[in-house]
N, C-alpha and C positions, 0 to 999 in steps of 0.2 A: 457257652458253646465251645465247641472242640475245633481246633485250627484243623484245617483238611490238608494232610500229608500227599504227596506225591508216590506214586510206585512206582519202586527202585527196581524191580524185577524187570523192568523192558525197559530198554531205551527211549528218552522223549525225542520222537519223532523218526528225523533220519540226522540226527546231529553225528552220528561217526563220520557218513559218507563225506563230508568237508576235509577230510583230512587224510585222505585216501593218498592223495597226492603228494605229500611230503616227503613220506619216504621214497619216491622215486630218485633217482640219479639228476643233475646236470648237466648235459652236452659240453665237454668244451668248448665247442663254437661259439655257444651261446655265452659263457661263460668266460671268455675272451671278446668279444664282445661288448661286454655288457664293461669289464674291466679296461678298455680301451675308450669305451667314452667318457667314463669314471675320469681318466686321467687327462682327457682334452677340454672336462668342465673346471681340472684342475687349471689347466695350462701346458700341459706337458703334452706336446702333439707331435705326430709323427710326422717331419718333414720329407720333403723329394721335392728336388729341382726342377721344375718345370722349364725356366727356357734362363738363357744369362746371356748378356751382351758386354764385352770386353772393349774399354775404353783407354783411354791415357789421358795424365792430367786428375783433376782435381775429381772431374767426373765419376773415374773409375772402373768397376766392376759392376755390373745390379745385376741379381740372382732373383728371379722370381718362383716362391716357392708354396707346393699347396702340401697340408696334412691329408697323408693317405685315410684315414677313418674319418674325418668332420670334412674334409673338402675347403678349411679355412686357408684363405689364401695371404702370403705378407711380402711386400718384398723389401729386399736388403742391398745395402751396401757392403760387397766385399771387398 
């Protein structure tokens, strides 16, 4: 018996329509974004000082500070 070939003249199915979408462009936004949380699962986060209270003595400084993109908050001795 003869193995039964496929026809190559039509496409099987709708298998192009998957890929419609690739060629389209990126948004910046999104793309900035996407690259901004990349680097705060690195560790590299965007800080801003939230509130600091100024001391003397051993006490000192403490800066309480949150990452503008993750919202992670740390605070510091300065």
């Amino acid at each position: 018996m003869r193995p039964r070939v496929a026809d190559r003249s039509t496409p099987a199915g709708n298998a192009g329509a998957q890929f419609a979408k690739c060629g389209e462009a990126v948004s910046s936004d999104s793309l900035h974004k996407i690259l901004g949380q990349l680097l705060c699962l690195l560790g590299f986060h965007d800080y801003h000082v939230i509130s600091g209270t100024f001391g003397f003595g051993s006490a000192g400084n403490v800066e309480k500070m949150e990452c503008r993109r993750c919202g992670y908050v740390v605070t510091r001795q300065a």
